[in-house]
C-alpha positions in Angstrom: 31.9 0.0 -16.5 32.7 2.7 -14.0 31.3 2.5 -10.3 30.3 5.1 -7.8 30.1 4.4 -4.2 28.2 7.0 -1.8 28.7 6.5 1.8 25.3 7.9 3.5 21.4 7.6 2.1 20.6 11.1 3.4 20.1 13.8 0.7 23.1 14.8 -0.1 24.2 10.9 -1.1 20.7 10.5 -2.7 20.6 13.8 -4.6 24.5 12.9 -5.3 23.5 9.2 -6.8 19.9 11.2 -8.4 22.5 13.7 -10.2 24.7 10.6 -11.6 21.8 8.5 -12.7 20.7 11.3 -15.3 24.0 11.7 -16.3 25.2 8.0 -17.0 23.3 5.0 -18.0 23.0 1.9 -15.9 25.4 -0.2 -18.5 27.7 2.9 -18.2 27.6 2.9 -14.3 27.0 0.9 -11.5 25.8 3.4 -8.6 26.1 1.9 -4.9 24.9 3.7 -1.4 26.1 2.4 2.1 24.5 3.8 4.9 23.8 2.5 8.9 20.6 3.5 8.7 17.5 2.0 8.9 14.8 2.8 6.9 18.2 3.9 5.3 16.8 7.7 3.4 14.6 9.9 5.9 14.4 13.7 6.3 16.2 14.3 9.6 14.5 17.6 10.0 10.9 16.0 10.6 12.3 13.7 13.1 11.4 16.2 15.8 7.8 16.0 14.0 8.0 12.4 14.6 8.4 12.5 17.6 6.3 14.7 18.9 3.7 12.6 17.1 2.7 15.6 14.8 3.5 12.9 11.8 3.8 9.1 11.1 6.7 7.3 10.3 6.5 7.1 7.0 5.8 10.6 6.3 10.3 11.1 7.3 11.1 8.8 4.2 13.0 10.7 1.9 13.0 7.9 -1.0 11.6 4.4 -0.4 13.4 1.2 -1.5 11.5 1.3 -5.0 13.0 4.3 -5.7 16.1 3.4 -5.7 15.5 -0.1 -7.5 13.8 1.5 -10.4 17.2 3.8 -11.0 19.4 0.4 -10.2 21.2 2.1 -7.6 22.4 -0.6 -5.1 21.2 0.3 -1.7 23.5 -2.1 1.3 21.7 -1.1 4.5 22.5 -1.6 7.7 26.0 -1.4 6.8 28.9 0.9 8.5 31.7 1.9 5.9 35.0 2.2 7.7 
């Protein structure tokens, strides 16, 4: 089995780990995404929404936890890569 590792849950590593799902199986490879943040995928855009308190907190989440358990992508969060 191959593995991919992304380093970062915003949507470039998401779309990124999205892009290699479709393409390979889960018994083909094993996808993995380290990222610092927490909630660990959120649309940095609308933070300024946020906090101007135009929208709610989880209106910035770009892909819950399910998500990415239902594609078996490993999600390690809060984690720095060095």
């Amino acid at each position: 089995m191959k593995e991919l590792v992304i380093i970062g849950a915003g949507m470039a590593g998401v779309t990124a780990a999205q892009e290699a799902r479709q393409l390979h199986s889960r018994e083909d490879l094993s996808i993995t995404i380290i990222t610092k943040e927490n909630p660990p995928s959120y649309t940095r855009p609308q933070l300024t929404e946020l906090l101007a308190g135009t929208i709610r907190e989880g209106d910035v989440i770009f892909r819950d936890e399910n998500w990415f358990k239902d594609r078996d992508i490993q999600l390690i969060y809060p984690a720095q890569a060095t």
